[in-house]
N, C-alpha and C positions, 0 to 999 in steps of 0.2 A: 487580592483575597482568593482563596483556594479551598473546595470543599471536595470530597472525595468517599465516594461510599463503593460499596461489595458486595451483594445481592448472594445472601444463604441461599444455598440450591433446597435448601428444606419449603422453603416460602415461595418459590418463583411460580407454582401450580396455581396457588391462591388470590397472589398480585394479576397472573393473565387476566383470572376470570375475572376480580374484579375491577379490571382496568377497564376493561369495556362498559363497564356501568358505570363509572364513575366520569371519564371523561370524553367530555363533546367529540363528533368528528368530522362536524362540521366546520368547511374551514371560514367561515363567513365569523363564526361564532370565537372559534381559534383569535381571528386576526384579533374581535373586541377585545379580545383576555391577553393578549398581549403584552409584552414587557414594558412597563413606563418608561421614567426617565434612568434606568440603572441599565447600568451597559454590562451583560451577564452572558457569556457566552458558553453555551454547554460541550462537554469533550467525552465522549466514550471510544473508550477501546479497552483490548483485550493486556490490560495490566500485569497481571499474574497467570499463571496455568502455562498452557501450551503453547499458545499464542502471543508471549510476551517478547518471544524476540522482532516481534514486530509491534502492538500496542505499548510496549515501556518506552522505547526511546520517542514512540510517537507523541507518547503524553508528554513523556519530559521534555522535549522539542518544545510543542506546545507552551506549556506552563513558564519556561524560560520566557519564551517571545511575550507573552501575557505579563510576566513580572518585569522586565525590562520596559515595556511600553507603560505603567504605573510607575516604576521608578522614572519616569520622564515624565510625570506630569498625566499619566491616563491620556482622558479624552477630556476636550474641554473641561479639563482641570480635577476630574470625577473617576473615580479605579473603576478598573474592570473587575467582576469578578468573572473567575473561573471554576464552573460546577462542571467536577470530574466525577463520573461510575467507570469502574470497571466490568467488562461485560464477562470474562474471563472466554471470551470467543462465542459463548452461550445466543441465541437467535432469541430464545425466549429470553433471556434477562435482558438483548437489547432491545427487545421491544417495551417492554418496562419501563428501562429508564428513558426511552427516547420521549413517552408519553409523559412521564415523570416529570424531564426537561422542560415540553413544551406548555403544559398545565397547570405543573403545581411550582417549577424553579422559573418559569416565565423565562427563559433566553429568548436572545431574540437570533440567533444562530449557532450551529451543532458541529463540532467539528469532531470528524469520524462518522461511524467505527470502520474495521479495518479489514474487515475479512466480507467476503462475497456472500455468505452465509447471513450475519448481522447485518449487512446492508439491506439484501431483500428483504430482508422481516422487516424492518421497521420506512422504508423509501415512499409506501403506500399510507403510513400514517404523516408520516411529514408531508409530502405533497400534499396532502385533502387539508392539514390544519397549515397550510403555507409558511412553514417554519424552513428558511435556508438550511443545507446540509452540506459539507465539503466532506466528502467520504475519500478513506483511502487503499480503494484499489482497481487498479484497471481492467478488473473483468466484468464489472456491470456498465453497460454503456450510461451513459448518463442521458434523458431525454431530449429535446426543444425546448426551450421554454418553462423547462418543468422547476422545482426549488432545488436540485439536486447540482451538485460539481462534484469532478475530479480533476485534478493537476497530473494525472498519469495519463500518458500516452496510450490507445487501445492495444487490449492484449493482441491483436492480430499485427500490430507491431514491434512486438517483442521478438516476437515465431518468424518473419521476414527480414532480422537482422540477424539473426542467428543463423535461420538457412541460406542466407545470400552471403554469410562465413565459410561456412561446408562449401558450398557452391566455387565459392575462389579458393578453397584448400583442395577443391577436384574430386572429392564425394561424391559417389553416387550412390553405393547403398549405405541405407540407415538403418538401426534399428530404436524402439524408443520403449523405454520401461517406463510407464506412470501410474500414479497412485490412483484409488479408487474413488476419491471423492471429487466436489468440484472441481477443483482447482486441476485433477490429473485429466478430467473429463473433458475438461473444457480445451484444456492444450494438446490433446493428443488425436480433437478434432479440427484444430489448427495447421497441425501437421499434416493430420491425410488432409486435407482441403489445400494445401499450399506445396508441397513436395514436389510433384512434378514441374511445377513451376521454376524451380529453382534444378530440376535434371536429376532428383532425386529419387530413389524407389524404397520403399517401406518393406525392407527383409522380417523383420521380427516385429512384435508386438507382443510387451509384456504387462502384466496390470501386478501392481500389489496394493494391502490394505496402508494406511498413513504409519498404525502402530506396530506395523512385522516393524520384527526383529532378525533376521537375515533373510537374505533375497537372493542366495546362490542357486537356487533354483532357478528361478527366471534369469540371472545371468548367464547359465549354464546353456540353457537356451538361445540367448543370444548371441551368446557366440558362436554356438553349432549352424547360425544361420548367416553367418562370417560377413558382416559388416564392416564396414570401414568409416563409419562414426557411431555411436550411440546418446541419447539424448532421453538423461530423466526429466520428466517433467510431476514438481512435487513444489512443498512447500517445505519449509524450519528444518527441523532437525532429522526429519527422512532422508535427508542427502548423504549425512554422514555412514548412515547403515552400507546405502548404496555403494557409497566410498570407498566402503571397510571390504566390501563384499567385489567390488572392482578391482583392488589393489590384491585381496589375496590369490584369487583367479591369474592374478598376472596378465589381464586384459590391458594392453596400450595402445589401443585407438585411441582415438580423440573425446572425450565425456563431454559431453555439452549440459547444462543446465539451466534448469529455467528461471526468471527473476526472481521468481516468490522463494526460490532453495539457497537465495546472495542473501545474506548479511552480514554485516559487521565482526559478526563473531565466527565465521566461516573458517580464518586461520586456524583459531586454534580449534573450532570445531573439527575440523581434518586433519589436525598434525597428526603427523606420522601414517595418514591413511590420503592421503590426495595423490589422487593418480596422474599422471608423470603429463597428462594435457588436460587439463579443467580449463575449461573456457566457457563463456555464456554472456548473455543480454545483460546488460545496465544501466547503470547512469551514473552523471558523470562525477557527482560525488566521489564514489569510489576511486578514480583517478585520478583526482582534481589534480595533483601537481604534475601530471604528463600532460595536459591539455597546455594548447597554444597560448599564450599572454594574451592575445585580443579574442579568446572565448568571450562571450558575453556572460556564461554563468561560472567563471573560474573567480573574478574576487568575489561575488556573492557567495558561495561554494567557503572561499576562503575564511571569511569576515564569519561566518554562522560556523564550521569545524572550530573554530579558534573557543568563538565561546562557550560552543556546548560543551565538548573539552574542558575550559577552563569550569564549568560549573557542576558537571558529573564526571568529571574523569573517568569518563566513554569515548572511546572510539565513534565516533559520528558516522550512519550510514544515512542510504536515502530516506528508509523509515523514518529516523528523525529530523531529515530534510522537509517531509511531508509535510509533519507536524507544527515545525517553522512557518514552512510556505503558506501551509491554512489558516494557520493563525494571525499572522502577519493580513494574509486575504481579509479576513474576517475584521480585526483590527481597524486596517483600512479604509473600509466598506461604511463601519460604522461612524468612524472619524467625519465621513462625508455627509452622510444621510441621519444619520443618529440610530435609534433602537426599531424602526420601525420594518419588520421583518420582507415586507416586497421589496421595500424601498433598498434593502440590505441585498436582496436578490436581482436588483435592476442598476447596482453599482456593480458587484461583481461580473454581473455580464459587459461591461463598460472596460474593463481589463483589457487593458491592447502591451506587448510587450512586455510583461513586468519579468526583468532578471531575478527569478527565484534559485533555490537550489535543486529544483528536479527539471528545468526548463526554463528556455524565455516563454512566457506563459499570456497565451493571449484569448478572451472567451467572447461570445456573443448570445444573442437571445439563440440561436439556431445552433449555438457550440459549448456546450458545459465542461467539453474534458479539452483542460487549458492546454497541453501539449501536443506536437506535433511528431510525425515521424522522426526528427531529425536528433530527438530527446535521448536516447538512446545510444549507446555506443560497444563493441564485444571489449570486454574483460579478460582476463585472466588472473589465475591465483599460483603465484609458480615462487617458489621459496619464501611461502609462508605472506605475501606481498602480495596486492591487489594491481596489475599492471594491465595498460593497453593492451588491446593485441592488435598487433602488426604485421 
């Protein structure tokens, strides 16, 4: 079963204020009100708007993994449901529905949201009402002990496989254009804090806003500071401007990009505008048929692209690898312990090795972000194809 709602931006001012009077937050109070015996797992992400090429395939992910475990039979013999909001990337509308979820849909676990943004707004009401959370993205660390997961690898190991790429192509200066919001903020203090390390020197430094619309300016600049790689760090469909704005320059160093600017729709996002060396961080998804036969995540990889494919006729990226993997976690979890929301957060820490699609995935009370450095591997996008790089 699947419910799915969309939060009018006309209304979202009035739900804040009244969210806080309306529901507890203490989590003593939270645990009483709790979910009975109905197995209801909550899913936010950013659906529709800007943000969907990463919350759509993540929900669909999701929703498949949910629907195939009820076509088998549920949980002891009883469906899941799955209560979906769309946050449409909104901080305020995930904080809404998170309390939403835990309050009045009673889940007894949340999977999502997806952006760095919607996580911090609502991380602090889940912790206090001790509601499990599998969020997906790797720029919020996840605590100790705390109700919160990610299956991503830390962002500080995204930025050290990338620069230890440059580093064996013989790089030394860089220059890096990134966007103004978190996500450009956060990676381009990655950079200066790891560069040297890797024998690197930082020639340029450019910022643009998420929504420009050409950036020949700052490339213009950047080249006049004659680098021998460049390195945007952005997110979605900012990459392609970049792109458009690097190919017409006739700029051919090498572009490095950062994870959150890969997805699935990248080819054709760039056709006809990808410059002649696109390379960046990923996972292995995206490559899964160059990976060696005894990878441990190349038949999982396999076994989940076949079906999301066979049931959206998408293209499968990590995004909806996530979505898979948390849900499956979550699933799991329950299967073991039932609905009761610690108990839900004291099986997922119990995860030792599990062959997912973003990782072998292993957590502890002291370790919520399930992957390790080794999660990761450089990419390439070189005739319209998602390849190793070698």
């Amino acid at each position: 079963m699947n419910r799915k709602l969309t939060l009018k931006p006309l209304f979202v001012g009035m739900l804040m204020a009244g969210s806080l009077l309306l529901y507890p937050m203490n989590s003593k109070l939270a645990a009483a009100d709790a979910a009975s015996d109905a197995y209801k797992i909550g899913l936010m992400g950013a659906i529709t708007g800007p943000g969907s090429f990463l919350g759509d395939p993540f929900s669909r992910a999701g929703k498949i993994a949910v629907d195939n475990a009820n076509a088998t039979g549920g949980i002891n013999g009883k469906q899941i449901e799955l209560v979906t909001y769309d946050t449409e990337a909104s901080a305020d509308k995930s904080l809404v529905f998170a309390k939403r979820l835990i309050f009045d849909d009673k889940v007894s676990v949340i999977l999502g949201p997806d952006f760095s943004g919607t996580v911090r707004a609502i991380l602090p009401t889940t912790d206090e009402a001790g509601v499990p959370v599998l969020y997906d993205t790797p720029v919020i660390e996840p605590k100790p002990n705390s109700f919160h997961f990610t299956p991503w690898p830390s962002e500080e190991t995204s930025y050290r496989v990338a620069l230890q790429a440059l580093q064996k192509k013989g790089v030394k200066k860089l220059a890096v254009l990134a966007t103004t919001d978190v996500t450009g903020e956060s990676g381009l203090g990655q950079i200066r804090k790891l560069a040297e390390q890797y024998g690197l020197t930082l020639v340029a430094s450019e910022r643009m806003e998420p929504q420009d619309k050409d950036v020949t300016a700052q490339l213009t600049n950047i080249r006049g500071a004659g680098p021998e790689a460049v390195f945007f760090v952005g997110s979605g469909g900012t990459v392609a401007i970049v792109c458009k704005g690097y190919t017409q320059l006739g700029l051919n160093q090498p572009l490095v990009v950062s994870t959150g600017a890969v997805s699935g729709r990248l080819p054709e996002l760039l056709k006809g505008i990808t410059p002649a060396e696109l390379i960046f961080p990923t996972y292995k998804l995206l490559v899964v048929d160059e990976l060696p036969a005894n990878d441990p995540n190349r038949a999982p990889i396999q076994d989940f692209v076949k079906i999301y494919e066979a049931k959206t006729g998408k293209k499968a990226d990590f995004y909806a690898g996530a979505g898979w993997d948390l849900a499956h976690l979550a699933i799991d979890a329950m299967k073991k312990v039932g609905t009761d929301r610690t108990k839900i957060k004291d099986a997922v820490e119990q995860v030792k090795n599990y062959p997912a699609t973003m990782a072998v995935l292993t957590f502890s009370p002291e370790n919520h972000r399930g992957a390790g450095p080794d999660a990761q591997v450089m990419g390439q996008l070189k005739d319209g194809r998602f390849l190793l790089l070698k």
